[in-house]
VOKENU-925616 format. One record per residue (C-alpha): residue number from 1; x, y negated, z; residue in one letter. Coordinates in steps of 0.001 Angstrom, whole numbers. Layout:
N
<r NUM, <X, Y, Z>, 'A'>
...
END
This chain:
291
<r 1, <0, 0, 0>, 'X'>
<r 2, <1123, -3582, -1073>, 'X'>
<r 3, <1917, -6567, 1559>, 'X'>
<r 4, <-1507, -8194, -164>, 'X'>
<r 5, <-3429, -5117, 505>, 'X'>
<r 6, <-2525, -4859, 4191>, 'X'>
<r 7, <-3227, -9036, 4626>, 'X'>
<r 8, <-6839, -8391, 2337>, 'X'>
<r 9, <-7392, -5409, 5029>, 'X'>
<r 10, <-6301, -7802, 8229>, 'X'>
<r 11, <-8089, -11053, 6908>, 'X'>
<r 12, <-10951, -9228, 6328>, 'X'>
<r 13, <-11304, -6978, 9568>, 'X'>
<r 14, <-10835, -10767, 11117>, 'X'>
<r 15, <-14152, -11911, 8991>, 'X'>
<r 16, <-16151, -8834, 9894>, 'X'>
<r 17, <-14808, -9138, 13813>, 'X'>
<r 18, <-16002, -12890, 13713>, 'X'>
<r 19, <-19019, -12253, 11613>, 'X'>
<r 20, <-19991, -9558, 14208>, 'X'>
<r 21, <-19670, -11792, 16944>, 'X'>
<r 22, <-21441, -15053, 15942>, 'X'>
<r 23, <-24929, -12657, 14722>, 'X'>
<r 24, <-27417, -11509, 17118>, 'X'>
<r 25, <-27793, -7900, 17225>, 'X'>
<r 26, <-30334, -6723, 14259>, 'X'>
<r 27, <-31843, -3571, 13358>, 'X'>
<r 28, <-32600, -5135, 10105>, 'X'>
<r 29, <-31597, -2215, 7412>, 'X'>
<r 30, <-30881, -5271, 4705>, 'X'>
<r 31, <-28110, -6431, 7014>, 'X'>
<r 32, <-26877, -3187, 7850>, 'X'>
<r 33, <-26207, -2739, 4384>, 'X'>
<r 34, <-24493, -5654, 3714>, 'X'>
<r 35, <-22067, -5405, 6148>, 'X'>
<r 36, <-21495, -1914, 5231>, 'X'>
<r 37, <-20961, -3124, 1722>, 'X'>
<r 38, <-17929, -6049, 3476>, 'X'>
<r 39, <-15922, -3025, 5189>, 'X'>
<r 40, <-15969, -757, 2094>, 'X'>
<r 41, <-14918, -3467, 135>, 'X'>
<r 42, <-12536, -4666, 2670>, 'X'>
<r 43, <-10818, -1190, 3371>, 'X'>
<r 44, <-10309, -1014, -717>, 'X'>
<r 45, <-6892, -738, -2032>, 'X'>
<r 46, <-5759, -2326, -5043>, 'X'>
<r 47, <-2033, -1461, -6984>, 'X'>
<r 48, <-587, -3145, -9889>, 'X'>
<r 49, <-295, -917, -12829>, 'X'>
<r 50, <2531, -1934, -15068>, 'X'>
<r 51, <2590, 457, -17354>, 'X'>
<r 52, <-1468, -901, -18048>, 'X'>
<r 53, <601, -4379, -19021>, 'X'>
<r 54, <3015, -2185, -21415>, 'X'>
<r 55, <-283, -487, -23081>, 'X'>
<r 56, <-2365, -4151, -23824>, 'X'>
<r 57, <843, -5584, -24939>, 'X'>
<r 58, <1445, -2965, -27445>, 'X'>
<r 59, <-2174, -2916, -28660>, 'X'>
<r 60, <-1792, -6836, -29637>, 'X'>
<r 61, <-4751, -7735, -26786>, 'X'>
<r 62, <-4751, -9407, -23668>, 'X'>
<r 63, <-6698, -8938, -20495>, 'X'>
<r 64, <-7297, -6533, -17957>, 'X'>
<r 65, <-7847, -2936, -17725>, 'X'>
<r 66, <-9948, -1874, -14062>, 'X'>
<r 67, <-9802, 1535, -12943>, 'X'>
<r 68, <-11638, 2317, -9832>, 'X'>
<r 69, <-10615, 5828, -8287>, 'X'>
<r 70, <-13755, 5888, -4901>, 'X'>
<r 71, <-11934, 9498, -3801>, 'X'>
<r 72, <-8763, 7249, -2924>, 'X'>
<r 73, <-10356, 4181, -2448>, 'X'>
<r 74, <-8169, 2401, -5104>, 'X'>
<r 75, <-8379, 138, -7609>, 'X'>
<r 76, <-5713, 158, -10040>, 'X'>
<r 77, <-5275, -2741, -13253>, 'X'>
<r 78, <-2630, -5004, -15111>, 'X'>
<r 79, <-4246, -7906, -13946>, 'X'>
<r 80, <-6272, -8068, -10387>, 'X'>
<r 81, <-6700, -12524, -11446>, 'X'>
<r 82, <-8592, -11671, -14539>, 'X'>
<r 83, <-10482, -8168, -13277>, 'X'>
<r 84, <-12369, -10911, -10638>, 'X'>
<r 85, <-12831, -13638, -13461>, 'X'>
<r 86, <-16680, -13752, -15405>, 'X'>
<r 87, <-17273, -13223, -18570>, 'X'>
<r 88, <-20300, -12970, -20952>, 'X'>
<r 89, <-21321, -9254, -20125>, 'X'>
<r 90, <-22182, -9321, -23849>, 'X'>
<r 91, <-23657, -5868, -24958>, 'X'>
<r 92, <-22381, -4231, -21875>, 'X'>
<r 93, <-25810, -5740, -20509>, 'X'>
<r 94, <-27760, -3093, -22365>, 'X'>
<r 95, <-27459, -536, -19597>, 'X'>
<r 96, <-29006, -2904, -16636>, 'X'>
<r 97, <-31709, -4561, -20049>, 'X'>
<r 98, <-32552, -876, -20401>, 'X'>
<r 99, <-33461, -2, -17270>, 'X'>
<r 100, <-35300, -3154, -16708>, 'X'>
<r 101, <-37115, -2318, -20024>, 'X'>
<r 102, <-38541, 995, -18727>, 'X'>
<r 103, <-39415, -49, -15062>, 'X'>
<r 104, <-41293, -3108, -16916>, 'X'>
<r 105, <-42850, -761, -18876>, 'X'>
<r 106, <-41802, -2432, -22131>, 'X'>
<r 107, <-40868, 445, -22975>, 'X'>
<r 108, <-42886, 3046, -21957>, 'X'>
<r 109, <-40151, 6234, -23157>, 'X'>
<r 110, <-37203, 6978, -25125>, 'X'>
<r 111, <-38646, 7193, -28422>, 'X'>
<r 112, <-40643, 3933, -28658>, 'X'>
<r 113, <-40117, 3066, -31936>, 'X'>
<r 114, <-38252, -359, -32355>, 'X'>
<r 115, <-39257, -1904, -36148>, 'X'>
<r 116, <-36182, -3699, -38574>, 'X'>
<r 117, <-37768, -6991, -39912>, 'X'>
<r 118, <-36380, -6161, -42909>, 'X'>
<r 119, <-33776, -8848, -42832>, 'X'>
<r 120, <-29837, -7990, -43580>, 'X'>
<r 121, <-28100, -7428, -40399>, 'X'>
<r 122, <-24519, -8217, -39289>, 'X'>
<r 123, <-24572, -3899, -38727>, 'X'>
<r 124, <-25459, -1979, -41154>, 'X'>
<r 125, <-27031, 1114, -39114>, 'X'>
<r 126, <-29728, -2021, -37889>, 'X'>
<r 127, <-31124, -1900, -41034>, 'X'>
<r 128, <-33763, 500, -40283>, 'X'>
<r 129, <-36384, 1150, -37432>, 'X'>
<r 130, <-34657, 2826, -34638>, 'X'>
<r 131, <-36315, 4436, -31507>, 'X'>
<r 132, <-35171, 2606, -28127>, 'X'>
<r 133, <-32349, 5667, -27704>, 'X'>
<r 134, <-30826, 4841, -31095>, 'X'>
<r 135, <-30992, 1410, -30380>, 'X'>
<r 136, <-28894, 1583, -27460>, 'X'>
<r 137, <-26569, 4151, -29257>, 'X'>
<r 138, <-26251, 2039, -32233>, 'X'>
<r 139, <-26140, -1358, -29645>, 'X'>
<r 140, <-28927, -2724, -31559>, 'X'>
<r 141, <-28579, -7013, -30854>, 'X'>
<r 142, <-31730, -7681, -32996>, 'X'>
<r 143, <-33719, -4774, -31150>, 'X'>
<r 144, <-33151, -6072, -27638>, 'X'>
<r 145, <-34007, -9389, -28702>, 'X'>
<r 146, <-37108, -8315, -29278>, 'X'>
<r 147, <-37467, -6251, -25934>, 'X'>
<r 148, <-36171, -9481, -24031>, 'X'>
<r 149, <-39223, -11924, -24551>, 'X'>
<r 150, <-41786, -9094, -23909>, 'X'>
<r 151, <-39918, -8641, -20671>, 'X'>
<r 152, <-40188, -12563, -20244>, 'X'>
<r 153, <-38360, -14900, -18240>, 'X'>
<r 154, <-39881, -14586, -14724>, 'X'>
<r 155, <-39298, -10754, -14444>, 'X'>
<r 156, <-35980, -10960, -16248>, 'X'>
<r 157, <-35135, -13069, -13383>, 'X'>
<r 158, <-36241, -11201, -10576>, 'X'>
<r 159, <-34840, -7713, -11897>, 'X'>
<r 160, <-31599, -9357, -12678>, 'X'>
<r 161, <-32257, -10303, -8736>, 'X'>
<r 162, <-33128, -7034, -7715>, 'X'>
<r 163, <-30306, -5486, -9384>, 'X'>
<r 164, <-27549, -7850, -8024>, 'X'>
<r 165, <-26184, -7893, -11433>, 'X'>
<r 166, <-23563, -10172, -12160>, 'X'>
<r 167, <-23374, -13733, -11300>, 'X'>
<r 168, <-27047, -15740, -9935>, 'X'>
<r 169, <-28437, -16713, -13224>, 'X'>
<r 170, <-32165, -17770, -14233>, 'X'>
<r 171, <-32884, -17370, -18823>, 'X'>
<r 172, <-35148, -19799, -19923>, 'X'>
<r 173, <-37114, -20211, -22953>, 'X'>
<r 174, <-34634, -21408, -25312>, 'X'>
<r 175, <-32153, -18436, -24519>, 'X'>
<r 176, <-34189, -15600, -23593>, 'X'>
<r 177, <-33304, -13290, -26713>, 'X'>
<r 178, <-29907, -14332, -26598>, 'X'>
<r 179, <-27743, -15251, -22790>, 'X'>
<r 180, <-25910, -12304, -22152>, 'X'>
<r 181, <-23927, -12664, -24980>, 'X'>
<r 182, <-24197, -16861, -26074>, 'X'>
<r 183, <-24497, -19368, -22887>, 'X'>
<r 184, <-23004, -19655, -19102>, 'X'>
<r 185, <-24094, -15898, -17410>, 'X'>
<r 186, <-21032, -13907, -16282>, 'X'>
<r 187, <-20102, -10933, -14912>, 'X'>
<r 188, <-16194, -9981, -13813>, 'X'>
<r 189, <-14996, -6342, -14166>, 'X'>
<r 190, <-14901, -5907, -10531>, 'X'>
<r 191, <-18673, -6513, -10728>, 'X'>
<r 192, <-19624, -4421, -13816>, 'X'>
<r 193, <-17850, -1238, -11201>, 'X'>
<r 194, <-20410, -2239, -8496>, 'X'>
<r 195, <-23078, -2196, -10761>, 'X'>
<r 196, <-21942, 1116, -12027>, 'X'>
<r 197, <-21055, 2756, -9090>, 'X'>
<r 198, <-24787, 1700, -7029>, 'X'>
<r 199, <-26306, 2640, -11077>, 'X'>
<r 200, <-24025, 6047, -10659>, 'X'>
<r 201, <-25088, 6645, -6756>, 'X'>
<r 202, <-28980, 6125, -7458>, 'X'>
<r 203, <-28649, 3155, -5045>, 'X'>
<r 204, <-30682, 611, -7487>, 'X'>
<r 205, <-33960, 80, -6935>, 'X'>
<r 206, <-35376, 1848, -10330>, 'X'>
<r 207, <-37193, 5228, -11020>, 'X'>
<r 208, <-35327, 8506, -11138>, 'X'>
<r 209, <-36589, 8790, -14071>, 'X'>
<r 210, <-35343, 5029, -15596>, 'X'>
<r 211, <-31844, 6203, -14467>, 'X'>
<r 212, <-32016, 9685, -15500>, 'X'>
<r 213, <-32831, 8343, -19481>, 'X'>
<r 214, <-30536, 5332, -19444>, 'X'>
<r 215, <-27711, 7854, -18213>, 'X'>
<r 216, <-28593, 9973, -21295>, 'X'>
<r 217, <-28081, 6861, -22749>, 'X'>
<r 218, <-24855, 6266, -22196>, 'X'>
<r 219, <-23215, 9622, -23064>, 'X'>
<r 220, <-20139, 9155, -25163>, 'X'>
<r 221, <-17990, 12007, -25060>, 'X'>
<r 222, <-19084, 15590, -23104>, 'X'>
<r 223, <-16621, 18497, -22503>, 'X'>
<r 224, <-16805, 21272, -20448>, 'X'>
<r 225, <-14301, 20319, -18087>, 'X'>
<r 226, <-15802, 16612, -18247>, 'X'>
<r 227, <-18531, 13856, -19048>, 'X'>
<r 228, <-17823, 10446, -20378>, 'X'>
<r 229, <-20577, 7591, -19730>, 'X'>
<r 230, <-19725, 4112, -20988>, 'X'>
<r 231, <-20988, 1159, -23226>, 'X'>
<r 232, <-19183, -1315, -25361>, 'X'>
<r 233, <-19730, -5336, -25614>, 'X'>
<r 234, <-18215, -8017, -27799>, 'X'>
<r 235, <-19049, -11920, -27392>, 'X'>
<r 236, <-17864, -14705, -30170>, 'X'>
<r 237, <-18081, -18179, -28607>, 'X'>
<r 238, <-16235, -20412, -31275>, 'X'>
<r 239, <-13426, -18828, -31947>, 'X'>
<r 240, <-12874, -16835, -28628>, 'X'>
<r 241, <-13609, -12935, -29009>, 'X'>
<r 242, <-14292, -11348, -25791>, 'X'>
<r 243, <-14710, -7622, -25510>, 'X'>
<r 244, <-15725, -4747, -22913>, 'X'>
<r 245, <-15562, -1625, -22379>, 'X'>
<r 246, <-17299, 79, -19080>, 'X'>
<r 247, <-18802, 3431, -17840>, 'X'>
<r 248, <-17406, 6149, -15712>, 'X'>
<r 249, <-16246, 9471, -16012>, 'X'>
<r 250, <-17239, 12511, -14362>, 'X'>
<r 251, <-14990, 14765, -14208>, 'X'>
<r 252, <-15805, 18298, -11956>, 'X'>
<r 253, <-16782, 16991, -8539>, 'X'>
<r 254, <-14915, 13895, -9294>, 'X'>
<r 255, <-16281, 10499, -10745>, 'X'>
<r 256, <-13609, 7321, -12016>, 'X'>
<r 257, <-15180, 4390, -13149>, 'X'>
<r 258, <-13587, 1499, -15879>, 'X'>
<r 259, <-14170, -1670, -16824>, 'X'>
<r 260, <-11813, -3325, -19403>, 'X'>
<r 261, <-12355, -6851, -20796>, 'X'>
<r 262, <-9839, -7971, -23080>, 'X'>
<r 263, <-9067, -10701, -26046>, 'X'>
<r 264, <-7197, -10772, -29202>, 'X'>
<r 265, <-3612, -12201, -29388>, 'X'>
<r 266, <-2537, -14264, -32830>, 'X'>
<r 267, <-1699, -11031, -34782>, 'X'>
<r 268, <-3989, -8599, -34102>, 'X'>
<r 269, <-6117, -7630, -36678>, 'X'>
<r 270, <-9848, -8228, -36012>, 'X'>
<r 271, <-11217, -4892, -37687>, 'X'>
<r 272, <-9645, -2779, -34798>, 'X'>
<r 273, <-11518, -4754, -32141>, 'X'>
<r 274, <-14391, -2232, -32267>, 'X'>
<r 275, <-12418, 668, -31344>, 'X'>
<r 276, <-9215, -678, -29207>, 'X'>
<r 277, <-11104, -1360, -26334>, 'X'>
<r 278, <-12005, 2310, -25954>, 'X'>
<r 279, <-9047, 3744, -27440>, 'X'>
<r 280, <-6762, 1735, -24575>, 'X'>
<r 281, <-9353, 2499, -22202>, 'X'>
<r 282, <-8820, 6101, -22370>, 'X'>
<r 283, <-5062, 6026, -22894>, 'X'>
<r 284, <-5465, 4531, -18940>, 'X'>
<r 285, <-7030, 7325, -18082>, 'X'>
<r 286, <-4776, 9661, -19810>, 'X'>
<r 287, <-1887, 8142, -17763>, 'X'>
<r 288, <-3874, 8949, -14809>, 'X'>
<r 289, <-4559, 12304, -16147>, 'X'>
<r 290, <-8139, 11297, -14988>, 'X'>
<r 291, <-8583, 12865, -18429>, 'X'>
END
């Protein structure tokens, strides 16, 4: 463990020690929870991963690859400065929109049948009607814009509430379709592994059955020795490309869980940006031998 690890550990056994002593005694669950939540977090370690610096550089990207390993309580990345700094969660959203989609009832299953306008797309596999699975699979931009309005501002709001999803953030009517990936919403990578480890742990406040489809969802890869769950996400504001990679992997009785955000340097060539973030993403895990 690092000299920062052991003073994050101290300083925050100080908060909790102080916080405990200034509250009146509660059995309120709520606040149970959260300070549950503080000495988890607080007892976390986090180690610099060099070798994650090596693997961006060489790829032509810059960033930061999280790894979260819960059996050792570790968090390992190139870069702990940008792994707590926001970005647009872009179409990384789609797991939490999904979810809120079903438990809205918006869509009522699976196979709801989502309808092309007809209209070129910047995709080509959007140019057809695809059923709310494929549209996930294919991350379908025009096909959650649709599901967005129907959901509507006031109960995007409070799901994004009752989720704890990112940072506090209230759409309105002129970005509805649109704010997780054009306007001022953020999420860091540290928060995109909460999310996933409370989606993971059945601790969100959704139907089994929600989770169960929207982890069906999110299958990328399954082996028998393993299961890889993750979605992708790319944001263009001017000329800043932002992109994401997230999920977990389940590996025996094991899970790992990843969140890597990264950006193009001067040379890299723009048509790799689809797969890089993925293909250094598992290289990570390789070096692990998560995988």
């Amino acid at each position: 463990m690092n000299k920062v690890s052991l003073l994050n550990i101290f300083l925050g056994f100080s908060f909790l020690m102080i916080l405990g002593a200034c509250q009146p005694p509660t059995n309120n669950a709520d606040a149970d929870a959260q300070v549950e939540k503080a000495t988890q977090e607080v007892l976390m370690i986090e180690t610099e991963m060099p070798a994650l610096t090596e693997l961006l550089d060489s790829a032509l990207v810059k960033g930061a690859i999280l790894l979260f390993d819960p059996q050792e309580k570790t968090y390992y990345s190139n870069d702990f400065d940008w792994a707590r700094k926001g970005q647009l969660p872009a179409s990384t959203f789609k797991i939490a929109h999904s979810l809120i989609a079903l438990e809205t009832g918006v869509m009522a299953h699976d196979s709801v049948i989502i309808k092309w306008d007809g209209e070129p797309k910047w995709v080509k596999s959007w140019e057809q009607d695809l059923t709310f699975r494929d549209a996930f699979r294919f991350s379908c931009l025009p096909c959650y814009r649709q599901i967005a309005p129907q959901v509507g501002i006031e109960r995007m709001t409070d799901w994004l509430t009752k989720l704890d999803y990112g940072m506090s953030f209230t759409p309105d009517s002129s970005n509805i379709d649109l704010f997780w990936v054009d306007g001022d919403w953020q999420i860091s990578p540290f928060q995109q592994i909460d999310f996933l480890q409370r989606f993971y742990n059945d601790e969100l406040p959704v139907s089994d059955r929600s989770a169960k489809l929207v982890k069906e969802f999110m299958v990328l890869d399954q082996q028998s020795d393993y299961i890889l769950r993750g979605k992708t996400g790319w944001s263009i504001v001017g000329d800043r490309n932002n992109g994401w990679f997230v999920g977990y992997l389940e590996s025996e009785d094991q899970v790992y869980y990843f969140a890597t955000n990264v950006e193009p340097m001067k040379d890299f060539d723009m048509k790799d940006f689809p797969n890089i973030r993925k293909k250094i993403t598992r290289i990570a895990m390789e070096q692990m031998e998560w995988l």
